[in-house]
C-alpha positions as CSV (number, residue, x, y, z in Angstrom):
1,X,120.5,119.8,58.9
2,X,122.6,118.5,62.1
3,X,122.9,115.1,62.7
4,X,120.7,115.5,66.3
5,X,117.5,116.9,63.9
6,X,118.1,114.1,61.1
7,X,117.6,111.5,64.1
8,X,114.7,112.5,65.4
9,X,113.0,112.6,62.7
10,X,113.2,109.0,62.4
11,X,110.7,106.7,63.5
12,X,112.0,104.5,65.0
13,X,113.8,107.5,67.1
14,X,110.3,108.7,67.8
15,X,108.9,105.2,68.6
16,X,111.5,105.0,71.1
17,X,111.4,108.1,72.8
18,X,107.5,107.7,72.8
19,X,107.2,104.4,74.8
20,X,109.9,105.8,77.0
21,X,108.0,108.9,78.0
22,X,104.3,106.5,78.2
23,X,106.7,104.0,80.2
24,X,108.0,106.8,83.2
25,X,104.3,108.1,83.2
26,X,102.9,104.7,83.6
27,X,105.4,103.8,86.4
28,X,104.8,107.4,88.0
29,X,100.9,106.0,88.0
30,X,101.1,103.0,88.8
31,X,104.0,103.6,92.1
32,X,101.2,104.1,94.8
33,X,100.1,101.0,94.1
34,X,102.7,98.4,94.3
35,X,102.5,97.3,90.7
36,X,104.8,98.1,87.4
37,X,103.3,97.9,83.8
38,X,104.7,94.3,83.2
39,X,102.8,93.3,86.3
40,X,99.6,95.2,85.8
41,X,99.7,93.5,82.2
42,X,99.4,90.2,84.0
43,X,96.9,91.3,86.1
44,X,95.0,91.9,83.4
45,X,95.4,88.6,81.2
46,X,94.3,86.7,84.8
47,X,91.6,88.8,85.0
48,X,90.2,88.6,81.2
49,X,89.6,84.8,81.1
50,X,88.6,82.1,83.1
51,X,90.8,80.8,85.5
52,X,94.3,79.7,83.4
53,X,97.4,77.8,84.1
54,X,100.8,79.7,84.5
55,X,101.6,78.4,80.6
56,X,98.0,79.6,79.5
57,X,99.2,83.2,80.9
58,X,102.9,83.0,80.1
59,X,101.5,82.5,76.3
60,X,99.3,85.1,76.2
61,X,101.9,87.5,77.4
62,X,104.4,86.0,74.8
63,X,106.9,85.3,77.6
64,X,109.1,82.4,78.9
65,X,108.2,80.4,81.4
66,X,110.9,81.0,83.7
67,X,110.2,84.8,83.2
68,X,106.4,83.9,84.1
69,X,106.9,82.2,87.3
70,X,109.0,85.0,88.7
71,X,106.5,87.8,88.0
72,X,103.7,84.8,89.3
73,X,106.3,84.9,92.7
74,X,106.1,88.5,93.0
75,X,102.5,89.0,92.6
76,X,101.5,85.8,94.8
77,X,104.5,87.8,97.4
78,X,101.9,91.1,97.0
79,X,98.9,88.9,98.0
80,X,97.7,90.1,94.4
81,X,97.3,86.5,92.8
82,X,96.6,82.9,94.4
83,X,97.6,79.8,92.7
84,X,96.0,76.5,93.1
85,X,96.2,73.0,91.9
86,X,94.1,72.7,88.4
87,X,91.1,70.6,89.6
88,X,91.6,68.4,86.7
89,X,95.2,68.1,86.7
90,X,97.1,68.5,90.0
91,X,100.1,69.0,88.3
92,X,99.3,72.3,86.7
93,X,98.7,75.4,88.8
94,X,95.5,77.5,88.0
95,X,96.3,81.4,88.5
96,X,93.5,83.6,89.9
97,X,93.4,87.0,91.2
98,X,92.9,87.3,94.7
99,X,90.3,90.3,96.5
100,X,93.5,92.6,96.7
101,X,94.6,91.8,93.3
102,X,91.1,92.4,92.0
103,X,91.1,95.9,93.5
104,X,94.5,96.7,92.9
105,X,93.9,96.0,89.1
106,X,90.8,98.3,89.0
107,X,92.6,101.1,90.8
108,X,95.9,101.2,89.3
109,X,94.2,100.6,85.7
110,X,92.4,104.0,86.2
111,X,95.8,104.9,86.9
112,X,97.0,104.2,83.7
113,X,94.2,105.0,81.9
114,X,94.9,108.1,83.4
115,X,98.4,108.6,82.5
116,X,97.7,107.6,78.6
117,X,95.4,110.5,78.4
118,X,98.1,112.9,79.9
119,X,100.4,111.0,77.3
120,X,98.2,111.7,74.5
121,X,96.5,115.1,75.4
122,X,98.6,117.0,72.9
123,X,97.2,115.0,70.2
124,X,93.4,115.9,70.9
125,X,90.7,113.4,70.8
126,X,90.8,112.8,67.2
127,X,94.9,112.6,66.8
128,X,95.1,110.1,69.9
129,X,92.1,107.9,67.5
130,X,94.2,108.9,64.9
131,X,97.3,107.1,66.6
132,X,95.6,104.6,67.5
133,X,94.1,103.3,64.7
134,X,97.8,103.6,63.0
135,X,99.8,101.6,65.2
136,X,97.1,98.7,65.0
137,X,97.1,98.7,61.1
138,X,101.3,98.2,61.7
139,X,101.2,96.2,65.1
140,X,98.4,93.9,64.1
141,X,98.5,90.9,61.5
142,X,96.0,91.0,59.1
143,X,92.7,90.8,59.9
144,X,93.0,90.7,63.7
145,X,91.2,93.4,65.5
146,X,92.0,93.9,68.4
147,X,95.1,93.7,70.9
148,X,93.9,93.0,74.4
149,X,93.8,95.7,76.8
C-alpha cells in the first residue's frame, strides 16, 4: 500500500478533507449574499435568543472577545446587525439583527442548507442520518443533545 492510500484512510485525513470540501461549498452558497460561514454562525446565535450582549454572543460562539468585536464591526458595516446600549446597563452593548440581517440570515441559511444536501447527497437519506448521529455521539459531551444550528 503507498504512503498516499495509507493517509487517506485516516480519519483525521478524511475529517479534514471533509470540512474542506463542506467549507468551499458553503462559501460558494453563501457569496451572493455578502456573508461567510463564521458570520452566518453569528447571525444565527443573535437570532436564536433574546437580545444578548457582545460577551453573551462571543461565549456561545466559543470565541475571544477581540475576535467578537471585529466580526460585530463587519456585520454592523453590512447593515446586518445593530448594537445598542443594554437598557439596564449602558455600559454593555445589546446585539440585534437588523430587517436586512433578518433576511439575509433566512436566505443565505437556505443557502447552506442547500449546499449540505449537495455535500451529503452521496450518502443518501439514511447515511447523511447515519453521519449525523455519529459525529454527535464524538462531538457532544455526554448527555447533551443537541449542538445549535
Amino acid at each position: 500500500m503507498s504512503s498516499g492510500h495509507a493517509a487517506s484512510g485516516r480519519l483525521g485525513y478524511l475529517l479534514k478533507h471533509a470540512q474542506y470540501r463542506m467549507a468551499e461549498l458553503n462559501e460558494k452558497a453563501l457569496t451572493p449574499f455578502g456573508v461567510d460561514g463564521r458570520e452566518l454562525g453569528v447571525l444565527l446565535v443573535i437570532a436564536g435568543h433574546e437580545p444578548q450582549s457582545q460577551q453573551q454572543v462571543a461565549q456561545r460562539l466559543g470565541v475571544d472577545r477581540t475576535t467578537m468585536v471585529a466580526l460585530l464591526d463587519t456585520l454592523e458595516r453590512k447593515g446586518l446587525v445593530a448594537r445598542r446600549p443594554h437598557p439596564e446597563d449602558r455600559r454593555r452593548n445589546v446585539v440585534e439583527l437588523t430587517g436586512a440581517g433578518t433576511e439575509t440570515l433566512e436566505r443565505a441559511t437556505e443557502a447552506s442548507d442547500r449546499a449540505e444536501r449537495e455535500f451529503l447527497a452521496p450518502l443518501g437519506e439514511r447515511g447523511a442520518r447515519q453521519l449525523r448521529d455519529a459525529l454527535r455521539a464524538v462531538v457532544l459531551p455526554e448527555g447533551q443533545s443537541s449542538i445549535g444550528r
